[in-house]
N, C-alpha and C positions, 0 to 999 in steps of 0.2 A: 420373205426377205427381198424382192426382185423389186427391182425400181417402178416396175409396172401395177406393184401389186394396188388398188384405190385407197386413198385416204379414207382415215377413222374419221368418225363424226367426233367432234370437238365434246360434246356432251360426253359421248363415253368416254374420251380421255380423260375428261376430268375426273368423271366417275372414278378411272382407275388412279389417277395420282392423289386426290384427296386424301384415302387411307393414310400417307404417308406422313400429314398432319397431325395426327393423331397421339401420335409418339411426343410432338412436341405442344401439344395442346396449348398448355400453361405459357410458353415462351411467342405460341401465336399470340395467344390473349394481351399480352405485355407488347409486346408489337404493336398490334392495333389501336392499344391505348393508347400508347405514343403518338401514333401518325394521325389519329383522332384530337389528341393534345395539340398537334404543329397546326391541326388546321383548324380549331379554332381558334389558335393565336392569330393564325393570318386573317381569319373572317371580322375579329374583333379593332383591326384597323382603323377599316372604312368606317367604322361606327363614333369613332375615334376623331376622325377627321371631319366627319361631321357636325357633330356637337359643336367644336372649333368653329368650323364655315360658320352655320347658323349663327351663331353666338355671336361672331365677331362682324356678322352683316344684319344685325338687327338696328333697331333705332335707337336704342342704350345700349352698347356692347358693355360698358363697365357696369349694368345690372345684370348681365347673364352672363358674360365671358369673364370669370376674375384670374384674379392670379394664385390663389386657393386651387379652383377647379384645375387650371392650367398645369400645376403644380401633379396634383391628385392624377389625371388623366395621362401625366409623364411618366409619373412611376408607375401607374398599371402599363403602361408600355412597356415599361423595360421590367419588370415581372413576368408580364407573357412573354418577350422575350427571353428572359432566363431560362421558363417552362419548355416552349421551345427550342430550344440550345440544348436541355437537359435531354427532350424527348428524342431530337432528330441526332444526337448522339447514341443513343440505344436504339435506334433504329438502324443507324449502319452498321453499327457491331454487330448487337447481338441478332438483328433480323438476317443480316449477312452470314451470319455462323448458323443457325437455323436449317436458311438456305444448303449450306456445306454438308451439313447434317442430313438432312434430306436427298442429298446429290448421293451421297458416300450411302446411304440404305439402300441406296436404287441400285448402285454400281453392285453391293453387296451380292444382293438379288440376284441380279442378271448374273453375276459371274458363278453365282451358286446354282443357276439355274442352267447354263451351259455347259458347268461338269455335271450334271445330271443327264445331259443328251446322249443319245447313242452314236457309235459307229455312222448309222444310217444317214444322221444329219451333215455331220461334217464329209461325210463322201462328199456333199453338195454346195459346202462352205466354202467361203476363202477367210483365212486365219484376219490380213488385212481390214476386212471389211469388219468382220467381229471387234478385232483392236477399235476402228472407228466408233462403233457404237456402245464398247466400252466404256473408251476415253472422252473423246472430243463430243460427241452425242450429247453425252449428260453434262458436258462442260455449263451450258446456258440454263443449266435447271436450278443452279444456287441461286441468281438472279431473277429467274419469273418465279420461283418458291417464294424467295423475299419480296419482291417489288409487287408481284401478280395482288395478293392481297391488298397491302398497302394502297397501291392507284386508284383500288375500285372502290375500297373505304372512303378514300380522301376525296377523288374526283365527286363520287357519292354525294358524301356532306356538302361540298362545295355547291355541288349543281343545283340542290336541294335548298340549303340555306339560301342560298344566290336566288335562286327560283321566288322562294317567299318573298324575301325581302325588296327584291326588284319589284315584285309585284305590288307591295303593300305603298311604293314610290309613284308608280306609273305604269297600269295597267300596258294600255297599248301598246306602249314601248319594251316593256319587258315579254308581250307575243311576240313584236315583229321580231326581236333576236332569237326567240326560241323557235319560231317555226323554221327560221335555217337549220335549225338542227338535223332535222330527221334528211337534209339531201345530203349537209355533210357525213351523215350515218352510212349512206346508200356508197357513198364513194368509198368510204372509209375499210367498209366487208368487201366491194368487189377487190382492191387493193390486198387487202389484207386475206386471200383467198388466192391471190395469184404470188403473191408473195411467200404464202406456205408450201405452193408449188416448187418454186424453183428456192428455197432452203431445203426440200427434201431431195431433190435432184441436188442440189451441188451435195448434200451430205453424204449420198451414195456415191457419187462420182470420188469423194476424198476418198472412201471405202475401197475405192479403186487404184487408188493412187497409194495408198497403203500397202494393196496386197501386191502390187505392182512394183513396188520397192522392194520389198518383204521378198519376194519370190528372185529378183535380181539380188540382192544381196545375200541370201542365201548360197546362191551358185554360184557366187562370185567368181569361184574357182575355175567351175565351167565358162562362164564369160572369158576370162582371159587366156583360157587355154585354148581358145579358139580365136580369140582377140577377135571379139564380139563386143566389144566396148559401144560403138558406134552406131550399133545396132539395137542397143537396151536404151544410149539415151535420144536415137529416133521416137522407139515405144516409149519411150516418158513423155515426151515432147508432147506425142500426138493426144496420151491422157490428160496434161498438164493442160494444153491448150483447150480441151474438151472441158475442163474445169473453170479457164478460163475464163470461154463465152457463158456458162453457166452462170458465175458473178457478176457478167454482163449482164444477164436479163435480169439478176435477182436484183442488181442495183436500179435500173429502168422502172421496176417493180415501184422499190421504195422510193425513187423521183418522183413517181407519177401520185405515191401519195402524199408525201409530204408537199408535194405543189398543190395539191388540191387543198388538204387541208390549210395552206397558207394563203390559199383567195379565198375559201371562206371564213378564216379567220378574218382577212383584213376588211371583206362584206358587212363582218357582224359589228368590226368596229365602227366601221364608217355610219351605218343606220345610228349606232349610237349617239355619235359626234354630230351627228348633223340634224337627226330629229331629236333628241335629247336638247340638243341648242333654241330649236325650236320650239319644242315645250316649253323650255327656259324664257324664251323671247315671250309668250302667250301668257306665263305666268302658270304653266301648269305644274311646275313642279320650281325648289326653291334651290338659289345658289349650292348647300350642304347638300340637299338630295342627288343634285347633278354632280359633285364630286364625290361624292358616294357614290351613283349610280356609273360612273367612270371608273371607278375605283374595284367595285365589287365585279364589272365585266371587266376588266384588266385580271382579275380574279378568275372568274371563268376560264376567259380563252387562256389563263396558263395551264390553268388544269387540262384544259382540252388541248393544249398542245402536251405535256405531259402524258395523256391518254395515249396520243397519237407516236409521240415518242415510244413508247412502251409496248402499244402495238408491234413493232418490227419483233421486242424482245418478246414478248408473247409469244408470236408467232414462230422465233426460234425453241424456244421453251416447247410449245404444241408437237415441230414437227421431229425434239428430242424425245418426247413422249411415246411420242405413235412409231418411233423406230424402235423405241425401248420395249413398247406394248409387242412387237410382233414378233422379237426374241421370245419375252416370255409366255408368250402363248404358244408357242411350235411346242406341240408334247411331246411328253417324254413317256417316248415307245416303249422301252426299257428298264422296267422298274418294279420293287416289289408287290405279290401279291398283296392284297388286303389278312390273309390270312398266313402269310409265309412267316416259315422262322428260322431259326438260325440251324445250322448243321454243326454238330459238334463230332471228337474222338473221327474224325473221317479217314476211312482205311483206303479207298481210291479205285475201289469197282464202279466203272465207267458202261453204262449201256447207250444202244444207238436202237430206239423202237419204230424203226417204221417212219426214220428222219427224212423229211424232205425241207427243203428250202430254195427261198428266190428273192432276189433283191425287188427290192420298192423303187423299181427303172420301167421306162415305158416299156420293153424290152419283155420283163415278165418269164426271162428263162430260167428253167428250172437247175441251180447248178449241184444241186443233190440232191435225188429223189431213192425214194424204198431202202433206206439205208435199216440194217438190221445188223446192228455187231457187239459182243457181247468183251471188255476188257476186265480181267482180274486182277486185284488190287497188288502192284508189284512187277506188273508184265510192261515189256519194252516194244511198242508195238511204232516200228518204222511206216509211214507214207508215202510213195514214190509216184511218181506218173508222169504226164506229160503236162506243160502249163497249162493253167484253164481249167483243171480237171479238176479244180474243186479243194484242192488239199488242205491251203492255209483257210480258208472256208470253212471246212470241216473243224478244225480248231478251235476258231473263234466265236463257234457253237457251243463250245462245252465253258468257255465262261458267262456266256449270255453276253457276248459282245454285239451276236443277233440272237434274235428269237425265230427258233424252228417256227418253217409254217405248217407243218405239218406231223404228227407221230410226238415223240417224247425222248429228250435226253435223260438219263439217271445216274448219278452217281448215290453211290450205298444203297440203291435198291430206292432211291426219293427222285421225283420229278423233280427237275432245277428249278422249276418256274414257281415250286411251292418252299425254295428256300431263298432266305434274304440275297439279298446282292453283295455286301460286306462277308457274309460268311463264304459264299462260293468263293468267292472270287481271294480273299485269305488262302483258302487250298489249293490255290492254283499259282502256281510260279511260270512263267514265262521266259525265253531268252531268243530274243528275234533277231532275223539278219543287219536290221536295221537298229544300232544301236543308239539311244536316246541318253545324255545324260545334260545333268540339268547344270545352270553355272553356278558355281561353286567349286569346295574342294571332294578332293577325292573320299574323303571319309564324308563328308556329307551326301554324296551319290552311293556309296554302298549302303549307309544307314538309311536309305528309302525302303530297304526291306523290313526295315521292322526300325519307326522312328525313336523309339524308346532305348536302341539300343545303347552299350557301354564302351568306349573306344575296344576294350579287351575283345569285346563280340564282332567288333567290325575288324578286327587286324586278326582274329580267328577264320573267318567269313575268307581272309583275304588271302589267308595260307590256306584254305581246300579250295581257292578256285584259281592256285597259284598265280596270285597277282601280286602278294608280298616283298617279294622280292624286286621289282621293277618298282615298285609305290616307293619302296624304301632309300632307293636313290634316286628317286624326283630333289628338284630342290629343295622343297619344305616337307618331303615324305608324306602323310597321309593329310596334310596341308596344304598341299599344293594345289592351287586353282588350277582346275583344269579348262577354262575357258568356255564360252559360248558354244554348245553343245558340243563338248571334248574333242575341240581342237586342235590342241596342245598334243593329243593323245595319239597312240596310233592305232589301227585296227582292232588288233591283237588286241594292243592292252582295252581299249575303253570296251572289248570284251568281256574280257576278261573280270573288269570289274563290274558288268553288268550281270556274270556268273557269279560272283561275288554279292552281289545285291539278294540273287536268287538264295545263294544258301543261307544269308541272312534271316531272309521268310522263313526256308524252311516248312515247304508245303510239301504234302503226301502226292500232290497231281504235277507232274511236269508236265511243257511243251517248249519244245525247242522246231522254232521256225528257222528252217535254212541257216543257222547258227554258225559257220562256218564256210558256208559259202563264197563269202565277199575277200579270205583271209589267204595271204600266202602261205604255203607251203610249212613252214617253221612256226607261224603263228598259230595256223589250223593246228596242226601235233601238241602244242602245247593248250590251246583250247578243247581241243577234241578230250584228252586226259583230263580237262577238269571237266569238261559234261558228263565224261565216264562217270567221276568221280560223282559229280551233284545227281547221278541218274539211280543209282543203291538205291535200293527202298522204297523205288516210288513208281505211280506208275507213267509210265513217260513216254510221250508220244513225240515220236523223230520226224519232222519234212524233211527231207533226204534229196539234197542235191546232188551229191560228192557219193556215189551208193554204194563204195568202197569202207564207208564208215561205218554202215549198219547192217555187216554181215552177221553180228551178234546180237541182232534183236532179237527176240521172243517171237515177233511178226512179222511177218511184211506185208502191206497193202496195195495195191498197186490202184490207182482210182483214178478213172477218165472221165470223160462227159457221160459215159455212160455207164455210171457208177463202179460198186468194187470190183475187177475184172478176175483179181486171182489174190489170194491169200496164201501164206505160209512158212516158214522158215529159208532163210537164201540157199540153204541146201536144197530144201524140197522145190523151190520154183526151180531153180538152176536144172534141178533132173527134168519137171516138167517141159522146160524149154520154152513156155508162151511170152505173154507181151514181157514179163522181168527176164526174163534173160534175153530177150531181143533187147531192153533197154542196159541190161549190165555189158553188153559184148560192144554196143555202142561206144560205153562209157569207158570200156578198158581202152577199147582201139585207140578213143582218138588220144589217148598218154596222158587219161587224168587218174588212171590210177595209182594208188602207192606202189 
């Protein structure tokens, strides 16, 4: 993903975008015919205007040129034009819609391919830069999907038929315009190479500018509460401007080939014009030939400027490809075995065999190793320690948010790694410091626990995580938009309804991360009652900030960098007196207890 990483070879891109043809076979096919149709109307011209020339510079023009033929040769004109008219109208629609179609499979893809990634990946992402390659990325791919085929059909035909028929006019003359060819080729790739360059640099840099925004508007709040205004749009500025000179070089880019190709466009004209006249003058070729022969290279170089056109969009088209390509290549760490299957009736016996793990950081430390712990389906087993010491860590193990590197998790006596991802992760309910809710209404954020649900089951959901009553005097009650990740909301509640989502689920496995932590006083009391509440029956594992909340667990864990230090009920450490009751006397003193 890093703006350093080397460009694909354009072969493989293609390789991987053609598939996406495929789908639309049939409406290629009709495409091609079409632009196949436009250009042999345009080729059948100059053939047009010849007949005419000749005829009308012979020595009897009224034996060869009548008013019959003139007639007949008018209306195949305006017939191939009809044809034309008909074809290069299904070429911008329906090649255009095509295009669309192809954009929207791609976008598909990728976005189904990124909620497949794990934890691991986005540690390293910016949301921004993703957005970019979503959106604006594939924006130029309905265009070089449409036009890409088209140009190289048409220029094709052109070059080819042009090629013949020039040739069968006046040998010579129709080399000397074709040996320009191959120098305007040579400019044409280095151009078109430095130009793929700096479209992939500006299209990172937007990436930046994205998650640059993305990250300031988010904290908005932060920004002005510190009246940092002045200081976010410094940092824009400085992006902005970096993007700036990027457009700068990308345009230089495409000067330097559109100038080239326009001296030797006007090269190939000139040899035309002036040795063409020449032949004329010698008798080597006849008045018709030479306005054909003017005719059919006016033909050419518009193709070749059309090529050259198209280039730029190609070249945008390639380097949405290879940003596209290198999303969907990052594997995905995370995912079920070939032989997994699903867990059903799960009672919520949680094992820890021998767990060790470590992030995919140069760094390589181990933040939990020899872990051996055995939970029973129903037991309330609290986490306490000091930051760093692994705890929300340890959690995010048992849904396979990582993959232990070491030992084995089980719940019901099954290795996790040998059941699906949809089945785990159904048993496992969640409710973390950091509350997420999505925009929308209120009944639309609790019905994420189980989308099927019936208003009766969300406003049931909403009375055991006592959020009912506060939903109920919103202004539209369980309709109420709660704005851009529950803004509108206050702590407590968007809690509260994120406890409300959990009993929706209705999983055997709880975890509750620091749930309570972030909440005043009155909101905690009232949160804490419905964790009570949602914790019955399951087996539920507490990160414990507040350690006054989970004197009634079944457990207590205390876990450092150097694994579990002490185990047991808040009675039994409290007699012990070691690292938990050093951290509970801490906790009382400084008057965070109830």
């Amino acid at each position: 993903m890093s703006k350093q990483s080397g460009s694909m070879k354009m072969s493989h891109l293609l390789r991987r975008f053609l598939p996406y043809f495929k789908k639309y076979k049939g409406l290629l096919v009709l495409d091609l015919l079409a632009a196949a149709l436009t250009t042999v109307c345009e080729l059948v011209l100059p053939l047009i205007v010849r007949r005419i020339t000749d005829g009308a510079a012979g020595a009897d023009p009224g034996a060869v040129l009548t008013l019959s033929l003139v007639i007949r040769l008018g209306l195949l004109y305006i017939l191939l034009r009809v044809i034309d008219s008909a074809a290069n109208y299904y070429m911008q629609s329906q090649g255009h819609i095509m295009g669309s179609k192809i954009e929207t499979d791609m976008r598909t893809d990728l976005f189904a391919h990124l909620q497949r990634l794990s934890f691991n990946f986005y540690n390293n992402a910016k949301v921004g830069q993703l957005m970019s390659r979503i959106t604006s990325d594939l924006f130029d791919i309905t265009e070089f999907a449409h036009h890409g085929p088209e140009n190289f059909l048409i220029s094709g035909i052109k070059a080819i038929v042009a090629f013949v028929i020039l040739m069968g006019m006046n040998v010579p003359l129709t080399l000397m315009i074709f040996l320009i060819l191959p120098f305007m080729m040579i400019c044409t790739k280095y151009f078109s190479g430095k130009m793929r360059e700096a479209f992939k640099e500006a299209r990172h840099q937007v990436g930046e500018i994205n998650a640059q925004v993305e990250d300031s508007l988010l904290g908005v709040r932060v920004v002005k509460s510190f009246a940092n205004e002045e200081r976010e749009k410094v940092k824009f500025g400085k992006g902005n401007l970096i993007f700036l000179n990027m457009k700068k070089k990308q345009y230089t880019y495409m000067a330097g080939h559109g100038t080239a190709t326009r001296l030797f466009d006007g090269l190939m004209y000139i040899v035309v014009v002036v040795a063409g006249a020449l032949f004329l003058l010698n008798g080597k070729i006849s008045v018709g030939e030479y306005m054909a022969y003017l005719l059919y290279v006016n033909t050419l170089l518009t193709s070749i400027r059309t090529i050259v056109t198209f280039t730029e969009q190609f070249q945008r088209g390639m380097t949405g490809i290879e940003r596209f390509c290198e999303i969907m290549d990052t594997p995905v760490d995370i995912q079920d075995a070939p032989d997994a299957t699903p867990i059903e009736n799960v009672h919520g016996d949680i094992g820890f065999e021998d767990v060790g793990f470590h992030y995919n950081d140069d760094t390589g430390h181990e933040v939990i190793h020899h872990l051996n712990m055995q939970v029973k389906a129903g037991e309330n087993v609290a986490i306490v320690g000091p930051s760093g010491g692994g705890k929300t860590t340890l959690c995010n193990l048992i849904p396979r948010f990582y993959d232990v590197t070491e030992g084995a998790i089980t719940l019901d006596g099954r290795d996790i790694r040998t059941v699906t991802l949809k089945s785990l992760r159904d048993s496992i309910g969640m409710v973390q410091q950091e509350v997420y809710l999505f925009s929308g209404t209120v009944a639309d954020n609790i019905a994420y626990g189980k989308l099927d649900a019936t208003r009766e089951e969300v406003i049931e959901a909403a009375k055991k995580a006592g959020a009912h009553a506060f939903i109920e005097q919103l202004p539209n009650g369980y309709d109420t938009y709660v704005g851009e990740r529950g803004v509108k909301l206050s702590g407590g509640q968007k809690q509260r309804i994120s406890i409300a989502r959990v009993f929706l689920k209705n999983p055997p496995v709880l975890i509750l991360d620091e749930a309570t932590s972030a909440l005043d006083n009155e909101s905690e009391r009232l949160v804490q009652k419905s964790l009570e509440d949602l914790a019955k029956g399951r087996t539920t594992f507490t990160i414990a900030h507040r350690l006054t909340t989970i004197r009634n667990a079944s457990s207590i864990w205390v876990l450092t960098e150097d694994g579990i230090q002490e185990t047991g009920t808040h009675k039994e450490l409290m007699q012990k007196g070691g690292l938990y009751a050093s951290l509970y006397a801490m906790y009382t003193e400084s008057g965070c207890a109830d």
